[in-house]
C-alpha positions as CSV (number, residue, x, y, z in Angstrom):
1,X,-6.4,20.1,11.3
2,X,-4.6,18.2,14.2
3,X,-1.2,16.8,13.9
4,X,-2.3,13.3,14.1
5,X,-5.4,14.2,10.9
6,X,-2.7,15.4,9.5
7,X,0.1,12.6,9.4
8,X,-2.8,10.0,8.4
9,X,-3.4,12.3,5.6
10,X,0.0,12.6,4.5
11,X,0.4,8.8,4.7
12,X,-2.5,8.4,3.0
13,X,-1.5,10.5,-0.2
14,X,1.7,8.2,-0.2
15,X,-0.1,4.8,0.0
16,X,-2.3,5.8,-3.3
17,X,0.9,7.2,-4.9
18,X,2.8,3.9,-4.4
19,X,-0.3,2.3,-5.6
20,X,-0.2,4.1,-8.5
21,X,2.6,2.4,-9.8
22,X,2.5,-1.0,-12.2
23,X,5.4,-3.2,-11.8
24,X,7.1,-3.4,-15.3
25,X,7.5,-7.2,-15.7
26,X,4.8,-9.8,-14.8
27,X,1.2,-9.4,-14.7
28,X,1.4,-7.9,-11.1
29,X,-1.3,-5.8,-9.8
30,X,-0.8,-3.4,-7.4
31,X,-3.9,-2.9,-4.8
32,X,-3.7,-0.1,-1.7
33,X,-5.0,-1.4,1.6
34,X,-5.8,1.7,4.0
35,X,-8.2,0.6,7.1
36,X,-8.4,4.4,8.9
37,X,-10.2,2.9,12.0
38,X,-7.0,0.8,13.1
39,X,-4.6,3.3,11.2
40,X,-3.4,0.3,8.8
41,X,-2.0,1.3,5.7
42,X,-0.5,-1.1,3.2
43,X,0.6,-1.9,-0.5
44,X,0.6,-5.1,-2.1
45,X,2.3,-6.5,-5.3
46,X,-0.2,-9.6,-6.2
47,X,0.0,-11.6,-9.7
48,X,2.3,-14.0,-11.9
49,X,5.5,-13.3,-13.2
50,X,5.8,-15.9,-15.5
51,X,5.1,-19.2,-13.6
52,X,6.2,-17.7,-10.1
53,X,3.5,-16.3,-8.1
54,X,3.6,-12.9,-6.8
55,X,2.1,-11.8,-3.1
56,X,3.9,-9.1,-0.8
57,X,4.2,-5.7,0.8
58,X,5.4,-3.2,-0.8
59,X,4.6,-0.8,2.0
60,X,2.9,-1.2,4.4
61,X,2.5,1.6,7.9
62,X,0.5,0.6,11.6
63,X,0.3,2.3,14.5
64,X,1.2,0.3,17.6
65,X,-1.0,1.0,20.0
């Protein structure tokens, strides 16, 4: 495996572990975003807590071309 297979693979492992994770307050969902074509990876916190809406990265990895 090449260097570069390698790192996506790497990152890829982290992105589903974050993803893996339920905030503890709110009824937040947590949803992985991985696009390996563009080498996008991202997590996202999206939900209520209470009356406030939740939508943001958690994490989230490009590459810059």
């Amino acid at each position: 495996m090449d260097k570069l297979a390698r790192y996506r693979e790497i990152i890829r492992q982290l992105i589903f572990d974050y993803a893996s994770h339920k905030p503890a307050n709110g009824q937040i969902e947590t949803e992985a975003v991985i696009d390996l074509e563009r080498d996008h990876y991202e997590v996202l916190h999206i939900g209520w807590d209470e009356v406030r809406r939740v939508h943001g990265s958690v994490v989230h990895i490009y590459r810059y071309y």
